[in-house]
C-alpha atoms as one frame of an Amber mdcrd trajectory, in Angstrom:
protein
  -2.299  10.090  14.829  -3.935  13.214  13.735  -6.439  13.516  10.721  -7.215
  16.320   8.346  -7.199  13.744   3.561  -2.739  15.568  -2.251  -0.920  13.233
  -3.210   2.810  13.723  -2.652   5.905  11.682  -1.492   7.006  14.215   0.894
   4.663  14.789   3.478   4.934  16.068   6.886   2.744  13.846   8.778  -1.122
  15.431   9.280  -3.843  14.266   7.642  -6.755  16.795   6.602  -8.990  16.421
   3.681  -9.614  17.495   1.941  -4.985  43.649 -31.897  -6.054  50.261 -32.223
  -6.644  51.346 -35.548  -3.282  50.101 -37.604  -4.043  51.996 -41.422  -2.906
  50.012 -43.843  -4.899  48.540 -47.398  -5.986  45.353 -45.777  -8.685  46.794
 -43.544 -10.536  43.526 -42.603  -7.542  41.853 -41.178  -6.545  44.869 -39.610
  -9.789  44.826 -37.816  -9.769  41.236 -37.487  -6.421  41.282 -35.564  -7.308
  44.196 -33.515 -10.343  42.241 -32.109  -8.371  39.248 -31.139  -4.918  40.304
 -30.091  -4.358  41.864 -26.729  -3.812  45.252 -25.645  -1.002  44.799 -23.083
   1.370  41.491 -23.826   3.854  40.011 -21.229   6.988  38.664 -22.853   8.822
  36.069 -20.327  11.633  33.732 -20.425  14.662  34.936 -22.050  16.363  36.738
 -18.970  19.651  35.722 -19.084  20.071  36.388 -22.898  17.963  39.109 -23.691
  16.706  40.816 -20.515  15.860  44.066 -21.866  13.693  42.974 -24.198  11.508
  41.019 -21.398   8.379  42.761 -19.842   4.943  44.122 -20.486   3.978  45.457
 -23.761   1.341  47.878 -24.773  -0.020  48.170 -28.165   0.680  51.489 -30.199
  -1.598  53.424 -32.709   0.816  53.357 -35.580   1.576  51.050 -38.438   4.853
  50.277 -39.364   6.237  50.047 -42.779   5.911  46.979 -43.278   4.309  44.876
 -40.868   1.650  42.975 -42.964  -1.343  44.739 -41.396  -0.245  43.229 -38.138
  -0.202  45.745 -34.819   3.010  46.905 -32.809   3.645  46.646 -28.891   5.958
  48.977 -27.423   7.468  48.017 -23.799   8.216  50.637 -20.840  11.740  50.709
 -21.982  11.486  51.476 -25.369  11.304  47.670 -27.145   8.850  46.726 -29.619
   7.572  43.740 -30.847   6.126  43.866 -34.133   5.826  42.267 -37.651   8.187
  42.684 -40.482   6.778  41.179 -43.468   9.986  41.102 -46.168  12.293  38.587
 -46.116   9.864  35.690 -45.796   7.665  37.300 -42.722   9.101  37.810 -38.742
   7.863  38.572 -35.905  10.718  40.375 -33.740  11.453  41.583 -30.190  13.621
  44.275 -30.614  15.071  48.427 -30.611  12.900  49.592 -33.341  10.101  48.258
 -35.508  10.941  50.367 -38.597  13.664  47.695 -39.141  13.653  43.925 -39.597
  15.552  42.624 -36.734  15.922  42.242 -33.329  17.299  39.797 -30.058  14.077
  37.986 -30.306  12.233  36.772 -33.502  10.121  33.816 -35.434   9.239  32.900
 -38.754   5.681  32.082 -37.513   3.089  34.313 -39.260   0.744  34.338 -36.872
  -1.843  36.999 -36.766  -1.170  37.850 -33.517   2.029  37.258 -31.157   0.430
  35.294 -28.714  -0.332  32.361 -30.934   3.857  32.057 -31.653   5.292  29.032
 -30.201   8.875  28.828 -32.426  10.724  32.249 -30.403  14.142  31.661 -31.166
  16.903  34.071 -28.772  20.299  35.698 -29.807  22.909  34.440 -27.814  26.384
  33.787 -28.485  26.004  34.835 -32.138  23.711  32.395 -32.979  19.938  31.625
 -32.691  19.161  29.889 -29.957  15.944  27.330 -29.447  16.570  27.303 -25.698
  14.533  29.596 -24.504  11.122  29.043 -23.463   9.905  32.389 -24.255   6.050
  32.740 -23.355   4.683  35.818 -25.130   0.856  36.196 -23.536  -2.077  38.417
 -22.113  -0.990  40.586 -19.639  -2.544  39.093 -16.492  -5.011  37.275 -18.780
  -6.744  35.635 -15.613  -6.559  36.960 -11.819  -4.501  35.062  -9.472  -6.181
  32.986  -6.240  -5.839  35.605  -3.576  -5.167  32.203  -1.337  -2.649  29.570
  -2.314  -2.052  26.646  -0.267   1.801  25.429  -0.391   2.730  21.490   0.464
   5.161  18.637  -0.358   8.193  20.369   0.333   9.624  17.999   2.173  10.636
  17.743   6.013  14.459  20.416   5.033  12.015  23.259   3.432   8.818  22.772
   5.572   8.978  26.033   6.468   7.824  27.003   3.646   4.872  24.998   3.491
   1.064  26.158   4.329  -1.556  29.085   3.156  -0.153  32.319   1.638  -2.643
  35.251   1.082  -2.182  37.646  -1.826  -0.438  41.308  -0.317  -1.515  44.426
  -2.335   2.099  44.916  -3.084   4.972  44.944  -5.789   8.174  43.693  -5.407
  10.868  46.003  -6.592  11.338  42.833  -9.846   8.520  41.207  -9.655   7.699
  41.553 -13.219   3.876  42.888 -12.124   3.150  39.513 -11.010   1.549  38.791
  -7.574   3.195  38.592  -3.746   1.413  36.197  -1.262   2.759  36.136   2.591
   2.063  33.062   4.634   1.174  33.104   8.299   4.718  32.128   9.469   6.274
  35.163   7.298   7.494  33.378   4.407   6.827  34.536   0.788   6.008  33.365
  -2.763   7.172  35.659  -5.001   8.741  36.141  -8.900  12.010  37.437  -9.790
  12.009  38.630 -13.316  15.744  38.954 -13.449  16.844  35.140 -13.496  13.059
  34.421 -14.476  12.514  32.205 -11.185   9.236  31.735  -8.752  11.070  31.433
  -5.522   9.438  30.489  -2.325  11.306  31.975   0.274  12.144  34.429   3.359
  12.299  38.286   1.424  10.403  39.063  -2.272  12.983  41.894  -2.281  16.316
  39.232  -3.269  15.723  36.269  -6.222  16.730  33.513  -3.726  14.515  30.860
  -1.657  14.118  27.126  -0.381  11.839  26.395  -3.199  12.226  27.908  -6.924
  10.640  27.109 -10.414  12.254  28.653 -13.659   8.827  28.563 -15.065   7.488
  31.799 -16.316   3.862  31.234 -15.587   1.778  34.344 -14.724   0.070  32.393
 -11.547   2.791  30.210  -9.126  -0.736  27.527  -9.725   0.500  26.816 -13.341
   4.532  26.058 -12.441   4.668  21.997 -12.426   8.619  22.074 -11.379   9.530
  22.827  -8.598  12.615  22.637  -6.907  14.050  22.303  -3.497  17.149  23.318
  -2.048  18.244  19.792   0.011  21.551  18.619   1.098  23.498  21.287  -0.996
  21.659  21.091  -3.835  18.131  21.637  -5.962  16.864  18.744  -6.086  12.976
  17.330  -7.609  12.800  14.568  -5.371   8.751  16.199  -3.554   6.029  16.798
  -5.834   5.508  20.106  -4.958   1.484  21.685  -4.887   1.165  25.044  -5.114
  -2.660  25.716  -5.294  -5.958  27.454  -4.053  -6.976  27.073  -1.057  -9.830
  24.722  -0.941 -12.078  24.138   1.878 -11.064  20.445   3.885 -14.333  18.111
   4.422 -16.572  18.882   7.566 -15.552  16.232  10.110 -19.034  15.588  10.399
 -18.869  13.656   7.301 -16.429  11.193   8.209 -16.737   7.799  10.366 -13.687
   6.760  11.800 -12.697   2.828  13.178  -9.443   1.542  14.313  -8.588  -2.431
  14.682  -8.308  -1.818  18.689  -8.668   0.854  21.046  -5.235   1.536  24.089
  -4.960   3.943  26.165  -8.328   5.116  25.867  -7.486   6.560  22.387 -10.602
   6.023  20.640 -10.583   6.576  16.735 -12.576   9.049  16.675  -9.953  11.411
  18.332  -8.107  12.825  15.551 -11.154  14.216  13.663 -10.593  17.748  14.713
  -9.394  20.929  14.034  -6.687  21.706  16.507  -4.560  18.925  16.333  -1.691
  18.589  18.908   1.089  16.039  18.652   0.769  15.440  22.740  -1.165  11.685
  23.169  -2.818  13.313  26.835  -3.976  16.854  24.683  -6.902  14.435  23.552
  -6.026  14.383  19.721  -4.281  11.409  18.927  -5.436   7.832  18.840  -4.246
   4.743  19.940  -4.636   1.103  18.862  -4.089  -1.891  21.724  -1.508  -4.686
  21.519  -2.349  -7.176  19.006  -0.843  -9.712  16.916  -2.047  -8.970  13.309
  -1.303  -5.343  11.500  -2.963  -2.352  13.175  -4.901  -0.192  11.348  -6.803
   3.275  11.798  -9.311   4.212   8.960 -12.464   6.754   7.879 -15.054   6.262
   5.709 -16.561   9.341   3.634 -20.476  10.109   3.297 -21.201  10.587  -0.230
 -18.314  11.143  -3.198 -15.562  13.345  -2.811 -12.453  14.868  -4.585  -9.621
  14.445  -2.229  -6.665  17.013  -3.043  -4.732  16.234  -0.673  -3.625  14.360
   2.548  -1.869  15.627   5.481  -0.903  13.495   8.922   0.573  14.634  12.457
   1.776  11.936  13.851   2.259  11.746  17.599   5.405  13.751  18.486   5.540
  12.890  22.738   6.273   9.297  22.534   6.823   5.986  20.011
């Protein structure tokens, strides 16, 4: 057995540690508003009913006739989300904000969109509550340029291990991030079905792994899926987060209940670990009667994210 110490019921055996000036009479909340909303809004998670309306948002100079002092976004494709005070106060997503209405809209009357939780969609001439729509900062926080990918399972491991941040966009990626892993796989957003995919291509909205979370960072979706035996299935906790550094060998003691084969314990502490017993990685415990065991002991206190284990893959 190989060493390197996240907790997850699907590993693959190896163990390493590890608000623009809006003129209107009520001047102080104007000003108020403008200092606490944001500039450029992302509005997520209504793709299937209301895809034109989803995007990026950037606030406009102009006050509309009646939106309560309250500021107006306007999208690349001509939506706007905005305030309409009458008619008991809305916040819409919609074609025009000189109008009360839109495919989008709440009755919260929240200074600013961001703070609105109750988004209710237009679909199938009703108002739906199905939606999780997530109305936030553009980029409010910067992405780990590293991610580190595991629990997959053994069907999808593939897709498992370090992905680094490319400095590109992906022709739907909804201005999110793309990070490329080692092996050539990618972790990627498609803004069309509203899906984090980890997969083979960011240029198709299809992968191994998929979340229909619409997080800004892949390190904030908690459910992912993966594709197993003809279906998506939640049986791995999946981990999808920054790369951390593992804990220096040097800081571990390892013991075994018996040594065989010359495979002392203190074999698998390394970096390179190679699933051949004679490659000098692996340990080995003797013949005995009780229950064999192989542990290490930790100087000092330490978080432990994770656990991975390569088991020996020659023999047994």
């Amino acid at each position: 057995m190989h060493v390197l110490l996240t907790p997850s019921p699907c590993w693959t055996l190896f163990f390493a540690f590890v608000c623009s000036d809006i003129h209107t009479v009520a001047a102080n909340d104007i000003q108020d508003a403008e200092e606490s909303c944001p500039l450029d809004i992302s509005v997520l998670g209504a793709n299937s009913a209301q895809p034109s309306l989803m995007g990026d948002y950037t606030m406009l100079d102009v006050s509309g006739p009646d939106n309560g002092g309250r500021s107006v976004w306007k999208s690349s494709t001509g939506m706007y989300l905005f305030y309409w005070a009458a008619d008991g106060g809305f916040w819409y997503l919609g074609s025009s904000y000189e109008t009360g209405a839109g495919g989008i809209h709440s009755s919260s009357d929240a200074s600013c969109p961001t703070d609105v939780t109750d988004w209710k969609v237009w679909e199938d001439r009703t108002w739906s509550s199905n939606y999780a729509v997530n109305v936030q900062e553009l980029n409010p926080t910067a992405c780990p340029s590293t991610l580190q990918v595991f629990g997959v399972g053994s069907v999808q491991a593939a897709l498992s291990g370090n992905f680094t941040m490319l400095g590109v966009n992906g022709p739907d990626n909804g201005g999110r991030g793309v990070w490329k892993s080692s092996t050539g796989k990618y972790l990627f957003y498609w803004a069309p079905g509203g899906f984090w995919y980890l997969g083979d291509s960011y240029y198709e909205g299809k992968g191994g792994v998929h979340s229909s979370i619409d997080t800004w960072c892949p390190t904030d979706v908690t459910d992912w899926k993966v594709w197993e035996d003809s279906s998506w299935s939640t049986s791995c906790t999946v981990f999808v987060q920054e790369v951390v550094p593992a804990i220096a060998f040097d800081s571990m003691t390892a013991s075994q209940s018996s040594t065989g084969y010359g495979g002392v314990a203190e074999r698998p502490l390394t970096d390179a670990p190679d699933t051949g017993f004679f490659q000098g990685t692996c340990s080995a415990t003797g013949t005995e009667t009780g229950i064999s065991w192989w542990k290490v002991v930790l100087t000092g206190v330490w978080q432990i994210s994770h656990i991975e284990l390569t088991t020996r893959g020659d023999c047994c």
